[in-house]
C-alpha positions, 0 to 999 in steps of 0.5 A: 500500500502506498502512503504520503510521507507529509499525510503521515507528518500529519498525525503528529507534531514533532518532526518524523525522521527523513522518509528513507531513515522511516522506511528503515526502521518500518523495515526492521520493526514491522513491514519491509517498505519496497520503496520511497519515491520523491512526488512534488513537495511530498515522498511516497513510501511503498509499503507492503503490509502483511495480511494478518496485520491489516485491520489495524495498519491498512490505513493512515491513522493504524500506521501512524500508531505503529510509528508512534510506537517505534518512535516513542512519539504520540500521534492525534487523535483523529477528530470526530463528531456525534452522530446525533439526529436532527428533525427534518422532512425527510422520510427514514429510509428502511434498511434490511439486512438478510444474512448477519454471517456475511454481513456482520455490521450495517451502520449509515447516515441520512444527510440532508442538505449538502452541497456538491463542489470540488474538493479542497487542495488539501483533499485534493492534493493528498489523495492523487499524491497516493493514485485516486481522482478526485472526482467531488468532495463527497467521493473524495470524502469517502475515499479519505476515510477510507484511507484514514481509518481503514473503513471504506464508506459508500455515498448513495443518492437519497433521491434515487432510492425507490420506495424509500428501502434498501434490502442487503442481501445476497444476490441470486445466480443471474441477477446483474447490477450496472456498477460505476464505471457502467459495466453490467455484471452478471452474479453468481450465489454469492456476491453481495448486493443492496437493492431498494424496491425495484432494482439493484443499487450497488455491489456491496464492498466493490464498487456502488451502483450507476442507478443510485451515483452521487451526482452534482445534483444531489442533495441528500446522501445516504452514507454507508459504513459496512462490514462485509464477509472478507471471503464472499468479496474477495471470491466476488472481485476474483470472479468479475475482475472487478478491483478496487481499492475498496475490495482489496480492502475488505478481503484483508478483513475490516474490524467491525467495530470500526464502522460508527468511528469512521462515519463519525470522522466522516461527519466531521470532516463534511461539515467542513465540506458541504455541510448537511444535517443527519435525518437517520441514523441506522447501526445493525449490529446482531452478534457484537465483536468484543475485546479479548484478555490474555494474562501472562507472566510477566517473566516470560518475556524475559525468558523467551526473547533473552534479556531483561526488560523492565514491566514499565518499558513492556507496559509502555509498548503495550499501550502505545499500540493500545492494548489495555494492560494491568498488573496483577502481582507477577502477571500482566492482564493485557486486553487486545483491541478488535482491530488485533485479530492476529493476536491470540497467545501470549507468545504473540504480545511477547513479539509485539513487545520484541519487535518493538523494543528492537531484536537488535538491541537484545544481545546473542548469546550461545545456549547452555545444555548439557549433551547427553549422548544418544543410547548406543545402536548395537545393530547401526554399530556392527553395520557400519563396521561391516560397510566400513571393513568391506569399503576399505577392501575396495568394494562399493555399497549398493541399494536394491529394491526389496523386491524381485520377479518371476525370471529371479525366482525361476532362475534360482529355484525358488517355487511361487509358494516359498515367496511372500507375493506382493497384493499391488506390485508396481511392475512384474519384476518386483512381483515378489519380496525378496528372499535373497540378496543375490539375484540383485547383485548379479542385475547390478553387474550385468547392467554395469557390464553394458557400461564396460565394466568388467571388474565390479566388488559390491556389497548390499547389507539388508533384509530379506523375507521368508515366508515361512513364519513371516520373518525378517533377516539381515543379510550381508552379500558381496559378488566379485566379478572377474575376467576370464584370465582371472577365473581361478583366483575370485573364489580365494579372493572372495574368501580372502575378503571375507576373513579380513571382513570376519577378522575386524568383526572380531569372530574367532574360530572361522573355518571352512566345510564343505558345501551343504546347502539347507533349502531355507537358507540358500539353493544347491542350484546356485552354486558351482559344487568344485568352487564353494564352501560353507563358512563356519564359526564354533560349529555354526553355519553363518553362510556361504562362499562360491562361484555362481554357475554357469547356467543362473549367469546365462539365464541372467545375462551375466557373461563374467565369472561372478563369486558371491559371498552370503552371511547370515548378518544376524548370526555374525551381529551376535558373534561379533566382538570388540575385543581385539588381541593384540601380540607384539611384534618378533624383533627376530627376522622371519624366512620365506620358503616357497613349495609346490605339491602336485595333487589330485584335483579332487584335493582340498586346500584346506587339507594341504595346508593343516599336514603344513601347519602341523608339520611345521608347528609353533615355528610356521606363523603364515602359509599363504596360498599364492597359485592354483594352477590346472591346464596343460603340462600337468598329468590328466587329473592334477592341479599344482598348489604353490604356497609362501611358508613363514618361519619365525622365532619370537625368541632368536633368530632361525638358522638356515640348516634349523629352518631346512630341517623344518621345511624338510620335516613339512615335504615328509609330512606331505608325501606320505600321501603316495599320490601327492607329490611335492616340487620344491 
C-alpha cells in the first residue's frame, strides 16, 4: 500500500525522521517498505503490509500508531463528531439486512442538505499524491476515510432510492447490477448486493451502483459504513475482475467495530465540506465483536526473547499500540483491541513487545545444555563396521529394491509358494519380496557390464523375507566379478575378503566345510559344487562362499565369472566382538620358503595346508596360498598348489640348516600321501 510521507507528518507534531531513515526502521520493526519515491513537495513510501496485520495498519491513522510506537512519539487523535439526529422532512429510509454471517455490521447516515463542489487542495492534493481522482468532495470524502481509518464508506443518492428501502442481501445466480464505471455484471450465489424496491443499487464492498451515483445534483446522501464477509468479496472481485481499492480492502478483513468511528470522522470532516444535517441514523449490529484478555507472566518475556526488560518499558509498548494492560502481582492482564485479530497467545504480545523494543538491541548469546549422548545402536554399530571393513577392501555399497520377479525366482529355484507375493506390485519384476540378496547383485553387474565394466566388488547389507513364519533377516552379500584370465583366483579372493571382513568383526574360530546347502537358507542350484564352501564359526553355519554357475549367469545375462559371498548378518551381529588381541611384534627376522605339491584335483586346500601347519608347528606363523594352477603340462587329473611358508622365532633368530630341517620335516609330512607329490 502506498502512503504520503507529509499525510503521515500529519498525525503528529514533532518532526518524523527523513522518509528513507522511516522506511528503515518500518523495515526492521514491522513491514519491509519496497520503496520511497520523491512526488512534488511530498515522498511516497511503498509499503507492503502483511495480511494478518491489516485491520489495524491498512490505513493512515493504524500506521501512524505503529510509528508512534517505534518512535516513542504520540500521534492525534483523529477528530470526530456525534452522530446525533436532527428533525427534518425527510422520510427514514428502511434498511434490511438478510444474512448477519456475511454481513456482520450495517451502520449509515441520512444527510440532508449538502452541497456538491470540488474538493479542497488539501483533499485534493493528498489523495492523487497516493493514485485516486478526485472526482467531488463527497467521493473524495469517502475515499479519505477510507484511507484514514481503514473503513471504506459508500455515498448513495437519497433521491434515487425507490420506495424509500434498501434490502442487503445476497444476490441470486443471474441477477446483474450496472456498477460505476457502467459495466453490467452478471452474479453468481454469492456476491453481495443492496437493492431498494425495484432494482439493484450497488455491489456491496466493490464498487456502488450507476442507478443510485452521487451526482452534482444531489442533495441528500445516504452514507454507508459496512462490514462485509472478507471471503464472499474477495471470491466476488476474483470472479468479475472487478478491483478496487475498496475490495482489496475488505478481503484483508475490516474490524467491525470500526464502522460508527469512521462515519463519525466522516461527519466531521463534511461539515467542513458541504455541510448537511443527519435525518437517520441506522447501526445493525446482531452478534457484537468484543475485546479479548490474555494474562501472562510477566517473566516470560524475559525468558523467551533473552534479556531483561523492565514491566514499565513492556507496559509502555503495550499501550502505545493500545492494548489495555494491568498488573496483577507477577502477571500482566493485557486486553487486545478488535482491530488485533492476529493476536491470540501470549507468545504473540511477547513479539509485539520484541519487535518493538528492537531484536537488535537484545544481545546473542550461545545456549547452555548439557549433551547427553544418544543410547548406543548395537545393530547401526556392527553395520557400519561391516560397510566400513568391506569399503576399505575396495568394494562399493549398493541399494536394491526389496523386491524381485518371476525370471529371479525361476532362475534360482525358488517355487511361487516359498515367496511372500506382493497384493499391488508396481511392475512384474518386483512381483515378489525378496528372499535373497543375490539375484540383485548379479542385475547390478550385468547392467554395469553394458557400461564396460568388467571388474565390479559390491556389497548390499539388508533384509530379506521368508515366508515361512513371516520373518525378517539381515543379510550381508558381496559378488566379485572377474575376467576370464582371472577365473581361478575370485573364489580365494572372495574368501580372502571375507576373513579380513570376519577378522575386524572380531569372530574367532572361522573355518571352512564343505558345501551343504539347507533349502531355507540358500539353493544347491546356485552354486558351482568344485568352487564353494560353507563358512563356519564354533560349529555354526553363518553362510556361504562360491562361484555362481554357469547356467543362473546365462539365464541372467551375466557373461563374467561372478563369486558371491552370503552371511547370515544376524548370526555374525551376535558373534561379533570388540575385543581385539593384540601380540607384539618378533624383533627376530622371519624366512620365506616357497613349495609346490602336485595333487589330485579332487584335493582340498584346506587339507594341504593343516599336514603344513602341523608339520611345521609353533615355528610356521603364515602359509599363504599364492597359485592354483590346472591346464596343460600337468598329468590328466592334477592341479599344482604353490604356497609362501613363514618361519619365525619370537625368541632368536632361525638358522638356515634349523629352518631346512623344518621345511624338510613339512615335504615328509606331505608325501606320505603316495599320490601327492611335492616340487620344491
Amino acid at each position: 500500500m502506498k502512503f504520503s510521507y507529509n499525510w503521515l507528518q500529519s498525525f503528529f507534531k514533532e518532526k518524523l525522521p527523513k522518509p528513507e531513515k522511516l522506511a528503515d526502521i518500518l523495515t526492521m520493526h514491522s513491514f519491509e517498505v519496497e520503496s520511497v519515491v520523491k512526488k512534488g513537495n511530498d515522498f511516497i513510501l511503498d509499503i507492503d503490509i502483511l495480511p494478518n496485520r491489516s485491520q489495524d495498519c491498512f490505513s493512515y491513522q493504524g500506521l501512524a500508531r505503529e510509528v508512534g510506537a517505534l518512535l516513542n512519539k504520540k500521534p492525534k487523535k483523529l477528530e470526530q463528531e456525534k452522530l446525533l439526529v436532527e428533525k427534518g422532512g425527510l422520510e427514514p429510509v428502511k434498511i434490511e439486512v438478510r444474512s448477519s454471517s456475511i454481513i456482520p455490521r450495517y451502520t449509515a447516515i441520512l444527510i440532508e442538505g449538502i452541497k456538491i463542489k470540488k474538493s479542497p487542495d488539501w483533499l485534493k492534493n493528498n489523495l492523487e499524491a497516493v493514485g485516486i481522482r478526485s472526482i467531488n468532495n463527497i467521493v473524495d470524502l469517502t475515499n479519505w476515510i477510507m484511507l484514514e481509518t481503514g473503513q471504506p464508506l459508500h455515498a448513495f443518492d437519497y433521491d434515487k432510492i425507490f420506495g424509500k428501502k434498501m434490502v442487503v442481501r445476497m444476490a441470486r445466480a443471474g441477477e446483474r447490477v450496472i456498477t460505476l464505471d457502467e459495466k453490467t455484471h452478471k452474479l453468481d450465489d454469492g456476491a453481495i448486493i443492496i437493492e431498494d424496491q425495484e432494482r439493484l443499487i450497488d455491489l456491496a464492498g466493490i464498487m456502488g451502483g450507476k442507478v443510485s451515483e452521487v451526482t452534482n445534483e444531489t442533495k441528500s446522501i445516504i452514507l454507508q459504513a459496512a462490514n462485509f464477509d472478507r471471503r464472499s468479496i474477495y471470491i466476488t472481485a476474483k470472479k468479475l475482475n472487478q478491483k478496487t481499492q475498496a475490495s482489496d480492502i475488505y478481503s484483508q478483513g475490516v474490524d467491525p467495530n470500526l464502522t460508527k468511528p469512521a462515519l463519525e470522522r466522516a461527519y466531521f470532516l463534511l461539515n467542513k465540506l458541504g455541510g448537511g444535517k443527519i435525518r437517520q441514523v441506522v447501526d445493525i449490529y446482531p452478534k457484537k465483536i468484543k475485546s479479548r484478555k490474555i494474562k501472562i507472566n510477566i517473566g516470560y518475556f524475559s525468558s523467551l526473547l533473552g534479556r531483561e526488560i523492565p514491566v514499565k518499558r513492556i507496559t509502555d509498548i503495550l499501550e502505545s499500540l493500545e492494548f489495555k494492560v494491568k498488573q496483577i502481582k507477577s502477571d500482566l492482564i493485557v486486553e487486545i483491541p478488535t482491530f488485533r485479530a492476529d493476536i491470540n497467545l501470549g507468545e504473540d504480545l511477547v513479539e509485539e513487545v520484541g519487535r518493538v523494543y528492537g531484536y537488535e538491541a537484545i544481545k546473542p548469546f550461545f545456549p547452555v545444555s548439557s549433551l547427553i549422548p544418544p543410547k548406543r545402536n548395537i545393530n547401526l554399530f556392527w553395520e557400519n563396521k561391516a560397510k566400513d571393513a568391506l569399503k576399505e577392501a575396495g568394494f562399493n555399497e549398493v541399494y536394491n529394491y526389496s523386491f524381485f520377479g518371476d525370471k529371479e525366482a525361476e532362475s534360482f529355484g525358488y517355487n511361487p509358494q516359498e515367496l511372500i507375493e506382493i497384493k499391488n506390485p508396481a511392475n512384474i519384476e518386483q512381483k515378489y519380496l525378496r528372499a535373497t540378496l543375490i539375484p540383485n547383485l548379479l542385475k547390478n553387474v550385468q547392467k554395469n557390464q553394458d557400461l564396460n565394466f568388467k571388474e565390479i566388488s559390491i556389497f548390499e547389507l539388508g533384509k530379506i523375507f521368508i515366508k515361512k513364519g513371516l520373518a525378517e533377516k539381515r543379510m550381508l552379500s558381496g559378488l566379485v566379478s572377474t575376467i576370464q584370465n582371472k577365473k581361478n583366483e575370485g573364489f580365494y579372493e572372495v574368501k580372502g575378503v571375507v576373513e579380513t571382513l570376519l577378522n575386524k568383526l572380531g569372530v574367532a574360530d572361522v573355518w571352512y566345510d564343505e558345501f551343504k546347502a539347507t533349502p531355507e537358507d540358500t539353493k544347491n542350484t546356485i552354486w558351482n559344487r568344485k568352487k564353494c564352501a560353507e563358512i563356519k564359526s564354533s560349529q555354526e553355519e553363518i553362510g556361504f562362499l562360491g562361484e555362481i554357475t554357469q547356467t543362473i549367469r546365462k539365464k541372467l545375462e551375466v557373461p563374467e565369472n561372478v563369486f558371491v559371498f552370503d552371511l547370515d548378518f544376524e548370526k555374525l551381529s551376535k558373534l561379533a566382538s570388540e575385543e581385539q588381541e593384540y601380540r607384539p611384534i618378533s624383533q627376530y627376522p622371519s624366512a620365506i620358503r616357497d613349495l609346490a605339491i602336485l595333487v589330485p584335483q579332487n584335493v582340498k586346500v584346506d587339507d594341504v595346508l593343516n599336514i603344513m601347519e602341523q608339520a611345521g608347528g609353533k615355528l610356521v606363523i603364515d602359509i599363504d596360498l599364492f597359485d592354483m594352477y590346472e591346464g596343460e603340462n600337468l598329468p590328466d587329473g592334477k592341479k599344482n598348489l604353490a604356497f609362501h611358508i613363514i618361519y619365525q622365532a619370537e625368541d632368536r633368530t632361525l638358522k638356515s640348516n634349523e629352518i631346512n630341517k623344518l621345511h624338510q620335516k613339512i615335504v615328509k609330512a606331505l608325501e606320505k600321501n603316495p599320490e601327492w607329490e611335492v616340487r620344491c
